[in-house]
C-alpha positions as CSV (number, residue, x, y, z in Angstrom):
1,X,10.4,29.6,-29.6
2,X,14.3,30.3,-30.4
3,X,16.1,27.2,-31.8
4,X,18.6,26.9,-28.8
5,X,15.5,26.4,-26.6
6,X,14.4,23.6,-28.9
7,X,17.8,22.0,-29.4
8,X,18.4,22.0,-25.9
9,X,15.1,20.5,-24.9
10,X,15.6,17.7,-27.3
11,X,18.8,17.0,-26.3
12,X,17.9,17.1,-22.3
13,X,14.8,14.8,-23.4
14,X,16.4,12.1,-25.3
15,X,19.2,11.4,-22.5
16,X,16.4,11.5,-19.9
17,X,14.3,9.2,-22.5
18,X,17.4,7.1,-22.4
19,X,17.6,7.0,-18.7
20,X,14.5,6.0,-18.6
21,X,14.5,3.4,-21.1
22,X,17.6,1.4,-19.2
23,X,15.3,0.4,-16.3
24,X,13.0,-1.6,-18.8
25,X,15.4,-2.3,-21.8
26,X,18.7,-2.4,-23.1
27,X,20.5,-4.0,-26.1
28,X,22.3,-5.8,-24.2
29,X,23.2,-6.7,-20.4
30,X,26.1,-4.6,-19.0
31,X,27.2,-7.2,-16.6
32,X,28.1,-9.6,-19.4
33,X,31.5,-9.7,-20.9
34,X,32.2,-11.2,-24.6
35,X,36.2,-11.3,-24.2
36,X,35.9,-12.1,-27.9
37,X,34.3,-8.8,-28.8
38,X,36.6,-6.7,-26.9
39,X,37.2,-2.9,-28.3
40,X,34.9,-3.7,-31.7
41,X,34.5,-0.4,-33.5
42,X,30.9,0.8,-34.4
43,X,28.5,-1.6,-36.1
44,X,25.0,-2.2,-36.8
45,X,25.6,-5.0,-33.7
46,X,26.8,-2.4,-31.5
47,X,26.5,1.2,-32.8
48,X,28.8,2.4,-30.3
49,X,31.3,-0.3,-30.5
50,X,32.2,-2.4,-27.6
51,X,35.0,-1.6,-24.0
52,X,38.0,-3.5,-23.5
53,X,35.4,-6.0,-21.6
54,X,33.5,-6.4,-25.1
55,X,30.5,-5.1,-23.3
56,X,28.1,-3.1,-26.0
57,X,29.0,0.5,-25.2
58,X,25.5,2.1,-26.1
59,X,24.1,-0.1,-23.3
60,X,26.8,1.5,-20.7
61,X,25.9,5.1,-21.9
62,X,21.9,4.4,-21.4
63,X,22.3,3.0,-18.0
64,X,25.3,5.5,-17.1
65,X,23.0,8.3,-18.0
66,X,20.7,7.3,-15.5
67,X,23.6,7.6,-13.0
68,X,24.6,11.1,-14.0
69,X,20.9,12.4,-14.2
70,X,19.7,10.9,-10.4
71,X,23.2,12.5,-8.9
72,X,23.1,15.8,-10.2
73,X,19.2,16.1,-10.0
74,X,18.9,14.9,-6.5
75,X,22.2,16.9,-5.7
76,X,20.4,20.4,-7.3
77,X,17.4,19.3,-5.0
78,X,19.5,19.5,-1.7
79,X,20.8,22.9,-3.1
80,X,17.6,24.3,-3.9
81,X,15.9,22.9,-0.8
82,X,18.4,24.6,1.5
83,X,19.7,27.2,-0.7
84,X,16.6,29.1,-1.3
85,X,15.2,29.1,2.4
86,X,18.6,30.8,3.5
87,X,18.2,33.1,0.7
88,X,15.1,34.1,1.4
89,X,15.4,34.9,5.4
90,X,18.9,36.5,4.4
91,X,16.6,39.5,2.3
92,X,14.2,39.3,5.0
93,X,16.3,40.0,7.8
94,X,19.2,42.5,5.7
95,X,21.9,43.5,7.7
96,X,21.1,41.4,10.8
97,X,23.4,39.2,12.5
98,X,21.0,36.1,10.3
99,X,22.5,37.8,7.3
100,X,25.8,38.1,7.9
101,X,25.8,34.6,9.1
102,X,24.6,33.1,5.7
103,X,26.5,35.4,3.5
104,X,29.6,35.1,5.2
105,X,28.7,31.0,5.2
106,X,28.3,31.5,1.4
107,X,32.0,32.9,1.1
108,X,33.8,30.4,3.0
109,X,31.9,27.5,0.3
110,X,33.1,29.7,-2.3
111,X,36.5,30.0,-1.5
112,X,37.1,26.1,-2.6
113,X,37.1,24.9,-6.0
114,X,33.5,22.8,-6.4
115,X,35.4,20.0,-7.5
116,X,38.0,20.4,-4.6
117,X,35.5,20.3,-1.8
118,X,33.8,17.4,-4.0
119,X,36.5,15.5,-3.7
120,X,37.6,15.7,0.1
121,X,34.3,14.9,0.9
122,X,34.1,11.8,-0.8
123,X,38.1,11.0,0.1
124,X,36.9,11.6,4.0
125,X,33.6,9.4,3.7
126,X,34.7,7.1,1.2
127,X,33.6,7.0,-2.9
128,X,30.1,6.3,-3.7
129,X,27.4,8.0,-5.4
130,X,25.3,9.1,-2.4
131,X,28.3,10.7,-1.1
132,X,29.1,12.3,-4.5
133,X,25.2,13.6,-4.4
134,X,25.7,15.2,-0.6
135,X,29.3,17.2,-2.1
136,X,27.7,18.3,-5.5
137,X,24.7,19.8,-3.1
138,X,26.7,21.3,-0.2
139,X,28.2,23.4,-3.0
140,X,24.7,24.3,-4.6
141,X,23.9,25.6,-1.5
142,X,25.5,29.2,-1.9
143,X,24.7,29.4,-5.5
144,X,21.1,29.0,-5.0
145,X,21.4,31.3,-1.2
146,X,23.2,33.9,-3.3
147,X,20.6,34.0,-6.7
148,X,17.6,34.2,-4.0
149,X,19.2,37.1,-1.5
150,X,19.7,39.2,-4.6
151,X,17.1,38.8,-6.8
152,X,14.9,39.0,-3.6
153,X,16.2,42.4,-1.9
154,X,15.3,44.0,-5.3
155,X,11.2,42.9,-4.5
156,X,11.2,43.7,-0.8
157,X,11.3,47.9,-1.9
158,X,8.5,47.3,-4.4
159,X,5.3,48.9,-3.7
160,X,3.5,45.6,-3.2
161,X,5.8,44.1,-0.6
162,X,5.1,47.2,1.3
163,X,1.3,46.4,1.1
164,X,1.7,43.1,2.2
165,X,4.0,44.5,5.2
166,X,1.2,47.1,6.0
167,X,-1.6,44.8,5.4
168,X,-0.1,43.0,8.8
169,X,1.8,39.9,6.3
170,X,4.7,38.5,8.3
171,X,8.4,38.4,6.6
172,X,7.9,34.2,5.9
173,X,4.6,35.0,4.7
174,X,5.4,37.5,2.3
175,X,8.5,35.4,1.4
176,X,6.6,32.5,0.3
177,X,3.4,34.1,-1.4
178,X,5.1,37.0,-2.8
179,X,8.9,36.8,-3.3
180,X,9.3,33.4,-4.1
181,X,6.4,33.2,-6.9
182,X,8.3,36.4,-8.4
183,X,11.9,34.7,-9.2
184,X,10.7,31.3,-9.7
185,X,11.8,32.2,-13.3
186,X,15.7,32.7,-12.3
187,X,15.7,29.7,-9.9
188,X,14.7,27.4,-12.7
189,X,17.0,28.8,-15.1
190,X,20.0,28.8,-12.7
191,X,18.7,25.0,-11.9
192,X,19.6,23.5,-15.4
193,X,23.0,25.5,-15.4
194,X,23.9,23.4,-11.6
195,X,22.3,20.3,-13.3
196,X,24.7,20.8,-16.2
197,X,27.5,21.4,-13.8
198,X,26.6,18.3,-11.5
199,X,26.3,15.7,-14.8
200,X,30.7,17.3,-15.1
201,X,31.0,16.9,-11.5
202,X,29.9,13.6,-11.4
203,X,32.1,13.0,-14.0
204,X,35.1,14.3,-12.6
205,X,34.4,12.7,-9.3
206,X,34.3,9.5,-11.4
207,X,36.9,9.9,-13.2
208,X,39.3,10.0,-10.1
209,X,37.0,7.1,-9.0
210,X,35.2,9.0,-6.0
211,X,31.8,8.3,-8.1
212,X,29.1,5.7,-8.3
213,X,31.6,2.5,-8.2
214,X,31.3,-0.9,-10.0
215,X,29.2,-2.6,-10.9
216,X,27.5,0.7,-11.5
217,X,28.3,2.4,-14.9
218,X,29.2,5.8,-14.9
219,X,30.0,8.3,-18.0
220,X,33.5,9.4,-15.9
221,X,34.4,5.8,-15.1
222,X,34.0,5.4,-18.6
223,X,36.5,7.6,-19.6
224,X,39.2,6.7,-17.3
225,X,39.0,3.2,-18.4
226,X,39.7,4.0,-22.1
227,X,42.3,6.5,-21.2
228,X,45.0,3.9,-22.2
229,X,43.3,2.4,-25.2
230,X,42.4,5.8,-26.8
231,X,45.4,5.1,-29.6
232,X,44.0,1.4,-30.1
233,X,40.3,1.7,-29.9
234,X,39.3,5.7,-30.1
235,X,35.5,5.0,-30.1
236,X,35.8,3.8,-26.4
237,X,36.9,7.4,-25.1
238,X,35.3,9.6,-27.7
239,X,31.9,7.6,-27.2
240,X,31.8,8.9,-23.2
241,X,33.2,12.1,-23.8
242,X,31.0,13.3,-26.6
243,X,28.4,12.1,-24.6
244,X,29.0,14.3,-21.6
245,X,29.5,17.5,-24.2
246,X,26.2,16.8,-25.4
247,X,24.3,16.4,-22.3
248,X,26.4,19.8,-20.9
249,X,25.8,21.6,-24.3
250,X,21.4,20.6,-24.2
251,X,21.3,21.4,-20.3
252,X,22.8,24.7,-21.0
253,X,21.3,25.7,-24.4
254,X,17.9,25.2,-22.2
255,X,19.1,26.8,-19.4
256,X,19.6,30.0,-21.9
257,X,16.6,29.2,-23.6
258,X,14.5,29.0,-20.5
259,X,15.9,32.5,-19.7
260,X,14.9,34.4,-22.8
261,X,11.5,32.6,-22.8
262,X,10.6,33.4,-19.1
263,X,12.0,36.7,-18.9
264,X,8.8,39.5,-18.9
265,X,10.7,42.1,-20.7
266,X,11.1,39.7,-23.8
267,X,7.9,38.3,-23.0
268,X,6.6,41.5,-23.9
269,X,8.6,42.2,-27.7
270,X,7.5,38.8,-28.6
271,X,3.7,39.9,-28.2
């Protein structure tokens, strides 16, 4: 197993341990304020220091992580769950009016910066993290539609397809027991890269405060609260950011893991 696999899984475990861990326990409570304790630096009462509300700042990253992980997992989830469908009748049904539909679909998503279309979605229905989850998704749609057309055009002209289409197997059938089982391996690569790039979404969105809002912590909120106080109290903007870059850096050094692991041709060198 290649190092960046394991650094990458122990990095995506212990922020999902932490999640985890925030619904049954926590240093301390992050809805109460010690004004006293305001911006403390890092000590063995409060490893990560404290905010400008003296709330223990290691608390607020475990329960903020739990934030970041639901959004961007649930928002991967509506762009698998729709994304791969389309995908899959789009290869099915090449060239047809159904194709030129989706793809064409596909372009007009793509033609908007993810963050862009994040954020007029959540300025039109109003900030929140359910509405943060449906704009990370809508865009996950193409990406996932796109992966699944492609990698599944290159099956249909492989001599089992054409089996399965003799044998009488209609196109959904042969989708779901043949295709799909066959690029399982790229959808769940590409699905930590979108989860890495929905924990910065949900960041940005935030940031800008179109996120999860108070009383709800969140790694972006965060960091736009210490933007002011980075020159007074550093810990309480380099705490939130490292913490994103570490997430981002596990989810993607799995993701690229994941993809040397699963891929047959390698499979075969390393037997």
């Amino acid at each position: 197993m290649k190092p960046s696999l394991i650094l990458g899984l122990a990095l995506s475990a212990l922020f999902l341990l932490a999640a985890l861990l925030s619904y049954l326990w926590t240093p301390y409570a992050i809805d109460t304020m010690a004004i006293a304790d305001r911006l403390k630096p890092p000590s063995m009462a409060h490893p990560f220091g404290t905010d400008h509300f003296g709330r223990d700042m290691l608390s607020m990253i475990m329960v903020g992580a739990r934030t970041s992980i639901a959004v961007a997992l649930v928002a991967v989830g509506i762009g698998m769950g729709l994304g791969v469908p389309l995908g899959l009748a789009a290869a099915a049904r090449k060239g047809s009016l159904l194709d030129e539909v989706i793809m064409r679909g596909n372009d007009l998503v793509f033609a908007f910066p993810s963050l862009v279309i994040a954020i007029l979605i959540t300025a039109i229905f109003g900030p929140g993290a359910v509405n943060a989850i449906i704009a990370i998704g809508i865009f996950n749609i193409p990406v996932f539609a796109r992966l699944t057309r492609g990698a599944a055009l290159s099956l249909w002209q492989r001599e089992f397809i054409m089996a399965a289409r003799v044998s009488g197997k209609s196109a959904a059938r042969i989708s779901a027991e043949h295709i799909l089982p066959n690029i399982a391996n790229l959808l769940i690569v590409q699905g930590t890269i979108q989860f890495s790039l929905g924990i910065l979404a949900e960041a940005g969105l935030s940031y800008v405060g179109l996120g999860a809002q108070p009383p709800i912590p969140s790694w972006g909120r965060m960091l736009a609260d210490a933007q002011t106080m980075v020159a007074l109290a550093p810990h309480v903007a380099l705490v939130p950011g490292l913490t994103i870059v570490a997430m981002v850096l596990g989810l993607n050094l799995l993701g690229d893991g994941l993809r040397d692991w699963l891929d047959p041709r390698l499979r075969v060198l390393r037997t």
